[in-house]
C-alpha positions in Angstrom: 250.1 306.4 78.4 251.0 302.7 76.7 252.4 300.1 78.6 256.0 299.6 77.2 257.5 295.9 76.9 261.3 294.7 76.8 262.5 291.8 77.4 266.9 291.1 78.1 268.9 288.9 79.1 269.1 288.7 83.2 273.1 289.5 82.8 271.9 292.8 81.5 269.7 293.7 84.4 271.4 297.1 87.0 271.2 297.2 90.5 268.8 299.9 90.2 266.7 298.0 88.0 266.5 295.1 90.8 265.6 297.6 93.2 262.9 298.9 91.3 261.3 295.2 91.3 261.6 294.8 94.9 259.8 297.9 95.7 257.2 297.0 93.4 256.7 294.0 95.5 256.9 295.7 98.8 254.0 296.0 100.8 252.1 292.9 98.9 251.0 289.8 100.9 254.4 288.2 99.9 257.2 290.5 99.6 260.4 289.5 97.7 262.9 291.6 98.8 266.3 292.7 96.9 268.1 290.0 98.1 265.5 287.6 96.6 265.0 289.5 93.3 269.1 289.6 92.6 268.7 285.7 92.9 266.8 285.4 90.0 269.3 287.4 88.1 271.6 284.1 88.7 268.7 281.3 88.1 266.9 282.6 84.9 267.5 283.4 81.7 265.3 286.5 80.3 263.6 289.3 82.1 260.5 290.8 80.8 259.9 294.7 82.6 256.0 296.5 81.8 256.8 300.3 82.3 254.3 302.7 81.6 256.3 306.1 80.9 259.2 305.7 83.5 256.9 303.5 86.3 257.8 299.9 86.4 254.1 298.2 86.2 255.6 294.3 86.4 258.4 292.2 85.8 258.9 288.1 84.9 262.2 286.3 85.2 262.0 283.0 82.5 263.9 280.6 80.7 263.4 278.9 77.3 264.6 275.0 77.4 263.6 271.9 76.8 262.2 269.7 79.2 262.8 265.7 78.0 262.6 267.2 74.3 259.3 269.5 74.6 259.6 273.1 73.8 258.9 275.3 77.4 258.4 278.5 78.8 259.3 278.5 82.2 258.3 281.8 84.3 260.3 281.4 87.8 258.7 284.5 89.3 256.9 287.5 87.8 255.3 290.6 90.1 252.6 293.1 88.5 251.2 296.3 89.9 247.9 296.6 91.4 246.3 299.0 89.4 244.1 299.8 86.8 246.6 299.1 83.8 247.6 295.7 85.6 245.7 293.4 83.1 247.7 295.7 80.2 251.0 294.9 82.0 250.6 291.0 82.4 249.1 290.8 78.8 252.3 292.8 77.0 254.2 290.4 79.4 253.0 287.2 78.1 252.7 288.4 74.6 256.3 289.2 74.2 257.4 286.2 76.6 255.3 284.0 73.4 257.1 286.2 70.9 260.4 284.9 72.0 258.9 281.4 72.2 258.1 281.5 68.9 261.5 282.8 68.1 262.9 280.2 70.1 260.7 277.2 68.9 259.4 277.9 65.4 256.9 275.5 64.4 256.0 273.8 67.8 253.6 273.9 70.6 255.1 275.1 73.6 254.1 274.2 77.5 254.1 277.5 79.5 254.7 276.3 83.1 254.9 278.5 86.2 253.8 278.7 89.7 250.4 280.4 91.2 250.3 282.4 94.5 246.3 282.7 93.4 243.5 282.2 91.3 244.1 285.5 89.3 247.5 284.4 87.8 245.6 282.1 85.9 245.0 284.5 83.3 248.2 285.0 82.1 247.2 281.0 80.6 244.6 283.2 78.8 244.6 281.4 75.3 246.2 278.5 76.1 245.2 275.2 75.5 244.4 272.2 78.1 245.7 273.9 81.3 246.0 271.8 84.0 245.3 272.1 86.9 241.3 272.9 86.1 238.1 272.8 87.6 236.0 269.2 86.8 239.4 267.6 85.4 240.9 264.7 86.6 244.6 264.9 85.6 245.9 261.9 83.9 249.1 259.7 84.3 251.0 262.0 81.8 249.7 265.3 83.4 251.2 264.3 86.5 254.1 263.6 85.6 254.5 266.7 84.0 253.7 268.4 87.1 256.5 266.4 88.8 259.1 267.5 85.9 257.9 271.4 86.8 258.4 270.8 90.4 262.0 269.2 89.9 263.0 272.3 87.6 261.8 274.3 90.6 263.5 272.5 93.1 261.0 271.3 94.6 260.0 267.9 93.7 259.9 266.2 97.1 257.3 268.7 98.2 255.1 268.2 95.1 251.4 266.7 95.6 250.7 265.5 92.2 247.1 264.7 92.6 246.2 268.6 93.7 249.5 270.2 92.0 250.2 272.0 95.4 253.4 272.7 96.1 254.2 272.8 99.7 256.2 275.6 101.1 259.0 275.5 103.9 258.4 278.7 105.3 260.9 280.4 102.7 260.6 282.4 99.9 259.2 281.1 96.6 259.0 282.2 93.2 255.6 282.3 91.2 253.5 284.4 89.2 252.2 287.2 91.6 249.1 288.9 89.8 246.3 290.7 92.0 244.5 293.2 89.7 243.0 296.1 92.4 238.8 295.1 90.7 237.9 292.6 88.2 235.6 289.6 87.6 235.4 287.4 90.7 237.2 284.6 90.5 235.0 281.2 90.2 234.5 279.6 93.2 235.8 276.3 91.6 239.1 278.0 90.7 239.5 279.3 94.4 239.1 275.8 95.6 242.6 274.4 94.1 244.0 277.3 96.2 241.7 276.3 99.1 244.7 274.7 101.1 247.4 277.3 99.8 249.1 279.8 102.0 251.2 282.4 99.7 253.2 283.7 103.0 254.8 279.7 103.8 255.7 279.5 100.1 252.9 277.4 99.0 252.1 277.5 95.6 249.9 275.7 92.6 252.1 274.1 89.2 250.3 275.1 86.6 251.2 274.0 82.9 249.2 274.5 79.3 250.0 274.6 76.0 250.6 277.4 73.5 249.9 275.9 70.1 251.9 276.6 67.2 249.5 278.4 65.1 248.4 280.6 67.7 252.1 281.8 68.6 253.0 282.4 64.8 249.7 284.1 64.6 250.5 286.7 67.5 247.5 285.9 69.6 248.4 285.0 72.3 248.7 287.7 75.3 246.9 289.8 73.3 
């Protein structure tokens, strides 16, 4: 069966709908839990749900703005499935998170920024250009200060190291891309170490940023 993608506004979102989220993230290393999930509702904009038939296979909460003038795609917190289809679910995810960029931003490049749990959710930057953080890259002045700008729109700047991008938890809950596929390519041990100091259950996370170009958005390629 294909994997179905909508994507509403959050003030459109039913109970039942949140509770279907929160049991989807039941049982993982970090649970968000009803109370949680119904925050988001409140802090984002759009909400992108994966079903395949009448089974939720993941969910992202994100906003389209503009940070200092740039064009962004911010993903606060987005949960998929472990299981076979989960690759399917994240890529009709991103693709129609892109095709409301592009809706959004004709014309422009767009800076996808999110927050990591692990080394997997880097694939939902599949496509994207100059993603930083990245193994063998030194980030520059500007790079840096992009990650501060991320952390601040997270609330969460005075916990930011902008040198590794780790954000440092406070034992609470914390919003991120959660993406664990059940088998796949193992992850490259470079990518593992900027999530060498990282512990998902105290809320520490990795800002990530990269750039979906114009031409790939209006060509439809990316999430694909």
């Amino acid at each position: 069966m294909a994997i179905e993608v909508t994507t509403k506004d959050c003030t459109a979102l039913s109970d039942t709908e949140l509770v279907e989220m929160a049991d989807l993230s039941a049982g993982r290393e970090v649970a968000f839990d009803i109370g949680f999930v119904s925050k988001q509702r409140e802090e984002w904009v759009l909400v992108t749900q994966a079903r395949e038939g009448s089974k939720l296979r993941g969910f992202s909460f994100c906003t389209l703005e503009r940070i200092g003038g740039t064009p962004s795609l911010l993903v606060g917190l987005a949960t998929v499935d472990q299981t076979s289809r989960a690759d399917a679910a994240l890529k009709g995810i991103m693709a129609d998170q892109f095709r409301r960029a592009l809706l959004a931003f004709p014309d422009e490049d767009v800076l996808l920024g999110t927050r990591l749990l692990r080394p997997e959710g880097f694939r939902a930057f599949n496509g994207l250009s100059d993603v930083v953080p990245r193994p063998n890259h030194r980030a520059t002045g500007e790079e840096r200060a992009w990650a501060r700008r991320l952390a601040k729109r997270f609330g969460a700047e005075q916990r930011l190291d902008d040198r590794t991008f780790v954000l440092a938890g406070d034992g609470s809950l914390a919003g991120g891309i959660d993406f664990s596929p059940p088998k796949g390519a193992p992850v490259p041990e470079e990518v593992a170490a900027l999530f060498a100091s990282i512990d998902p259950r105290q809320g520490d996370r990795l800002v990530a940023f990269g750039w979906a170009m114009a031409e790939d958005l209006a060509a439809g390629r990316l999430g694909r």
